[in-house]
N, C-alpha and C positions, 0 to 999 in steps of 0.2 A: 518093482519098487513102489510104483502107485498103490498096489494092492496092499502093502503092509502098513503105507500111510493111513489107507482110511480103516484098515482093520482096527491100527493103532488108535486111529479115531475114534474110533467105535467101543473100542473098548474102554478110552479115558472116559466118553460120558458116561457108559457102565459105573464104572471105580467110585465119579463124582457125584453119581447120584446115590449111589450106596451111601460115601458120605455125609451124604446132605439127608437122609432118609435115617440113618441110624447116630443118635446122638452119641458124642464123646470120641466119633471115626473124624479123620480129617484127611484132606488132600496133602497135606505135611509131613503125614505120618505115612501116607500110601506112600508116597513120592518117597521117601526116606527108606521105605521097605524094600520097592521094585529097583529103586538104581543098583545097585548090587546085582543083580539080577540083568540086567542091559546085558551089560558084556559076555555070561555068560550064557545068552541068550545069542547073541551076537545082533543084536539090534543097536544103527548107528546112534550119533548124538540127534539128528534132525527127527527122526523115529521118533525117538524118547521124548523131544522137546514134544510132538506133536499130542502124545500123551498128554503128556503132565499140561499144556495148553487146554486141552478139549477136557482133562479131568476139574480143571480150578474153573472152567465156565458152567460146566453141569453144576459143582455142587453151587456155586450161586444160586442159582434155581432155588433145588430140590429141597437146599436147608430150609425153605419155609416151613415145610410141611410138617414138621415135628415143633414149629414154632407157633404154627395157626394151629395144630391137633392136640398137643401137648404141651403146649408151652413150654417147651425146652428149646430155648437159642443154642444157639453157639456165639461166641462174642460180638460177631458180625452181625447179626439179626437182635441181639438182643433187647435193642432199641423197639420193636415192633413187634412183640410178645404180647403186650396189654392191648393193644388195638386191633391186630389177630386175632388174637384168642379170644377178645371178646365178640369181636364178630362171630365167631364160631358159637358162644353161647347163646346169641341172640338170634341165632339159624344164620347167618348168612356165611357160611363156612365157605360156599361156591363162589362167593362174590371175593371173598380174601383171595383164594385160589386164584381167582380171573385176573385179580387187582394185580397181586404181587408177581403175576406169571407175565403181564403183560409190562409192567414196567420194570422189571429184569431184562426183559428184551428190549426196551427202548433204552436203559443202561449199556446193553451192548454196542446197539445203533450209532447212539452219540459219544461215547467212548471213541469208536474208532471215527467217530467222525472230528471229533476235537483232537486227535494225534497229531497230524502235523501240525496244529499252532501247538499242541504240547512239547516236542521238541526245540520248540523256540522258548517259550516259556520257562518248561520248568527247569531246566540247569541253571537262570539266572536265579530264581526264584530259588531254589532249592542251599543255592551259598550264602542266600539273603537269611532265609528261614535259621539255617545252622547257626550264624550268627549271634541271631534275635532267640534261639531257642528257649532258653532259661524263661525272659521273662513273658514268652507264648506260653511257655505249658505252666507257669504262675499262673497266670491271668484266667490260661482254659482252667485248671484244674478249682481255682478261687469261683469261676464263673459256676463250673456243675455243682460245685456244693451250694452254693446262694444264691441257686432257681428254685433253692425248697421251698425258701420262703419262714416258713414259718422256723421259730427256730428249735424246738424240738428235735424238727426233723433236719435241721441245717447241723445238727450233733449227733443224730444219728447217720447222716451221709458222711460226715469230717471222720465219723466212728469207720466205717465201713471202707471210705477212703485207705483210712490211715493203717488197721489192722493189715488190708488186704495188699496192700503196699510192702506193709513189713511182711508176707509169707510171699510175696514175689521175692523178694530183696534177700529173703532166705534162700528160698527155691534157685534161684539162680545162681547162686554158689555155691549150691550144692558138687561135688565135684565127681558123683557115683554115677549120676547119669550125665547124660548129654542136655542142653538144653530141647531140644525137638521130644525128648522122651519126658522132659519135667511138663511140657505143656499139656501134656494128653490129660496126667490126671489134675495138672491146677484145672487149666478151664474145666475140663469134666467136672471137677466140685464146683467150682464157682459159678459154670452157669447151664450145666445139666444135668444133674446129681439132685442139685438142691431144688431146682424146677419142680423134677418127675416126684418127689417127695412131697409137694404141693397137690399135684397130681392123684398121685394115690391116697392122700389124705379128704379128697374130696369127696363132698357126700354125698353128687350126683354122677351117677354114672354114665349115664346116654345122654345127648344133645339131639333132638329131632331140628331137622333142617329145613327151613322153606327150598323149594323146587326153584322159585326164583333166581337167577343170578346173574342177571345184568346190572352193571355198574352204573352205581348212584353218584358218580362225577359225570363231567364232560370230558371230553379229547381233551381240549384247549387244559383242564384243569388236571389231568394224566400226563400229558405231555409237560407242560409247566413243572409239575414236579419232578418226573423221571431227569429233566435238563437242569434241577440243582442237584441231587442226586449225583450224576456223571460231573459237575462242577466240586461237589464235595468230593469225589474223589481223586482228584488231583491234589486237594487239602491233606488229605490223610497220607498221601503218599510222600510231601512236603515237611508234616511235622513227624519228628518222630513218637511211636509208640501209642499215638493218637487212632483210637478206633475208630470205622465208619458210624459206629452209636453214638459216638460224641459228637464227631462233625453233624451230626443228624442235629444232637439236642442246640445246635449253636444256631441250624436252618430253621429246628420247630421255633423257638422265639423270635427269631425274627418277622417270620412270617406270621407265629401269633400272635406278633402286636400289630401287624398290617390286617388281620380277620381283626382283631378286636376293633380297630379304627373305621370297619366298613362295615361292622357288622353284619358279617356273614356266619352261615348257619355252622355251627358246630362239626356237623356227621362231612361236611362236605371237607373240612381243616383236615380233620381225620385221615381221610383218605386219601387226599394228598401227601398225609406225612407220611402214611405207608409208603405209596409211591417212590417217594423220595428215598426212601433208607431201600426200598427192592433196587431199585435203581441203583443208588451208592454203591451198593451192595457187590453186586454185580460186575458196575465199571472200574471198582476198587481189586476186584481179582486179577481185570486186565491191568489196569495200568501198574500193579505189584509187578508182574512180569514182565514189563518194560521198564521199570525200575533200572535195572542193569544197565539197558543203554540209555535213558534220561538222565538219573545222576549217578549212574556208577555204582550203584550201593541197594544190592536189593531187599526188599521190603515183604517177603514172606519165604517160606521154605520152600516151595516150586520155583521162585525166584534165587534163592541162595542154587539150588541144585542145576535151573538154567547155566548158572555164574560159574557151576562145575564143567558142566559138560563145555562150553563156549568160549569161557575167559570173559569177552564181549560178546553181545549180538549185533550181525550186519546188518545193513538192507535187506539184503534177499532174506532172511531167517524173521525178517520182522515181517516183512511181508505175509509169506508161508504162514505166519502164526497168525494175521489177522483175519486170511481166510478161514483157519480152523475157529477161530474164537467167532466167527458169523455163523460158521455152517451148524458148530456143538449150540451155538445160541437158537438158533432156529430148531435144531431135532431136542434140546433138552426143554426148551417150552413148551411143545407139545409132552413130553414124557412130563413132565412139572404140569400139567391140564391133566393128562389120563388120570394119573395117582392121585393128585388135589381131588376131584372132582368125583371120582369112586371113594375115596377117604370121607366126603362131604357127604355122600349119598351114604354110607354105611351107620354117619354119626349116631343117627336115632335109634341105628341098634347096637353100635359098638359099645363095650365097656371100657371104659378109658380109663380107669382106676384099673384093671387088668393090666391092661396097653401101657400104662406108663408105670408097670411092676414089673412086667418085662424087659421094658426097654432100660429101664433101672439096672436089671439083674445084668441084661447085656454088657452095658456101659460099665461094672464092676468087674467083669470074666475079661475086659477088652483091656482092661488098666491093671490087672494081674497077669495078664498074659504078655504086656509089651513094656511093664514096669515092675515087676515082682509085687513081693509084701509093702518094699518101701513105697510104690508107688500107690498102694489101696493105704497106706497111712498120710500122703501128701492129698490125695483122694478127698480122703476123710476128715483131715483140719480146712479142705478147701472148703466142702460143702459145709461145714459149719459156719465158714465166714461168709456163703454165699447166702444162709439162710437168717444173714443181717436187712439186709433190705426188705427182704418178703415178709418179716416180724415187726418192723418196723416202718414199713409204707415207704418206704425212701425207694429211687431209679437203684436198680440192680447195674446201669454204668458203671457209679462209684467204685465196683470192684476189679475198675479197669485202673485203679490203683497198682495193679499186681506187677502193670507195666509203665506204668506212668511215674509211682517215684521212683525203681530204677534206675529208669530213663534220665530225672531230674537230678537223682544224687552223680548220676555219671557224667552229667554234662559242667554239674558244679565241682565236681575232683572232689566230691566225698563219697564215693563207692566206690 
């Protein structure tokens, strides 16, 4: 039995780093394929859990690496595209790699080390929040639009917002797929479609890289962030429909009015906000899985499928899983260093206008083959709305609209 555990092991961080390495793949959608597949397999429910546990911690990791190489997020990361990627244009491709690879894993750290006060926490917290919901995700939703600032772009985010709202709103009643099948190609257009398109329209093809890549923070200023980071992730798992990108953008102002106030150097903010979203990132995949047993109500598709196999999760099964979510943390960081760091060193001769026509054509063949036609047409009006913000300079966020009024129409009894 041991043996099948860690093979099981071994194999989730496989699955999740595949996902996190190839845009528009999700642990959602693995998870969705392989249950089916358990029992005729004859592998128990603790097996499976131990899967689908070590797959949702790898791809934390691995998603960076098409977010620093390419600038294609997944919703999760998307917040950390422009700071990424630009490091990657200014050579410091190795240092993004080291930054996000190392506070991923201090995301893990303090994730399970904030668990048991989570348990006491968040079920009070989480009745409070339902409560208060409406005028939370007012106030967030008011807040990401009127950090533009100017107001141009405060109409072209309310734009972006509100379109990308209405093809959630659509998309979701759709009644031909399932929801797990409408997601693949919404996010695929709206925030990896429309990326790689940016991508292959670019005029430079190679990025040579400094050799350098030691990190231009401190501990103290790595640690600091990765510990609001794992704190935001208890937020996202409290509001609903609420991305780790937004809980990010609510940390970056705060803390950019305390840089403004001290006047500290820029490049240094920066990389702490990386920090902070690898971090979220990350602690936000674990604590979705504990979802189940914190408020009963889980908060991503490895979490719904938990909720199958299980009903609840015990003690003992929570335990089991915080070991796997340490050990996949510790072997998917190095596996998130090797690839980072050979993707870094190839920059200066990689063609990335290539690289992201491929990974384009991929992510098209992956949304036709698990969604049909309809699904390269849901595809295809996403990436158009995704390619509101990159035309417009407005946070590609706003298109977490998709979920957010939804969410807001459903809580007010007009959806």
């Amino acid at each position: 039995m041991l043996i099948e555990y860690i093979v099981l092991l071994l194999l989730g961080i496989a699955a999740g780093a595949a996902a996190g390495l190839l845009p528009g793949l999700h642990v959602n959608n693995i998870g969705a394929v392989a249950m089916p597949l358990m029992a005729g397999l004859g592998i128990d429910p603790l097996s499976f859990a131990i899967f689908l546990t070590a797959m949702a911690t790898s791809q934390g990791f691995l998603n960076f690496i098409p977010a620093i190489f390419l600038g294609a997020p997944d919703e999760s990361t998307v917040l950390s595209v422009l700071p990424t990627h630009r490091m990657l244009l200014s050579g410091r491709g190795k240092e993004a790699v080291k930054l996000t690879g190392k506070a991923s894993l201090y995301g893990v750290f303090l994730s399970l080390l904030f668990l048991p006060a989570a348990f006491v926490i968040v079920p009070l917290a989480y009745s409070a929040a339902r409560v208060a919901v409406v005028p939370i995700l007012t106030f967030a939703i008011s807040f990401l639009i009127l950090r533009e600032r100017k107001v141009e772009k405060i109409l072209f985010a309310s734009a972006a917002f509100f379109i990308s709202g209405y093809l959630g709103w659509t998309c979701l009643n759709i009644k031909s797929l399932s929801t797990s099948q409408i997601f693949l190609p919404m996010f695929s257009g709206l925030f990896g479609l429309s990326s790689l398109l940016a991508g292959m329209a670019a005029k430079t093809k190679s990025y040579p890289q400094d050799d350098d890549c030691e990190l231009q923070i401190s501990d103290k200023g790595l640690w600091r962030g990765s510990l609001m980071g794992a704190i935001g992730a208890i937020l996202v798992g409290l509001l609903p429909a609420m991305s780790p990108s937004q809980i990010g953008i609510f940390f970056q102002e705060l803390s950019a009015l305390k840089e403004r106030a001290q006047e500290r150097l820029e490049e240094l903010h920066v990389r702490r906000f990386i920090a902070m979203v690898a971090s979220l990132n990350t602690a936000d995949a674990l604590f979705s899985i504990f979802a189940v047993y914190l408020m009963g109500n889980p908060r991503s598709g490895v979490s719904v499928i938990m909720q199958d196999l299980f009903g609840s999760l015990n003690i003992e099964i929570l335990a089991v899983l915080c070991l796997v979510m340490l050990v996949s943390g510790l072997i998917s960081y190095k596996i998130h260093m090797f690839i980072g760091e050979h993707f870094a060193g190839a920059a200066g001769r990689m063609d990335f206008r290539k690289l992201s026509a491929g990974a384009f054509a991929f992510v098209i063949v992956l949304v036709f083959a698990t969604t049909g036609l309809f699904g390269l047409l849901i595809a295809a009006v996403s990436t158009a709305v995704g390619l509101v913000p990159a035309l417009t300079g407005v946070s590609r966020t706003h298109c977490m609209g998709c979920l957010l009024m939804p969410t807001l129409l459903f809580f007010t009894g007009a959806g």
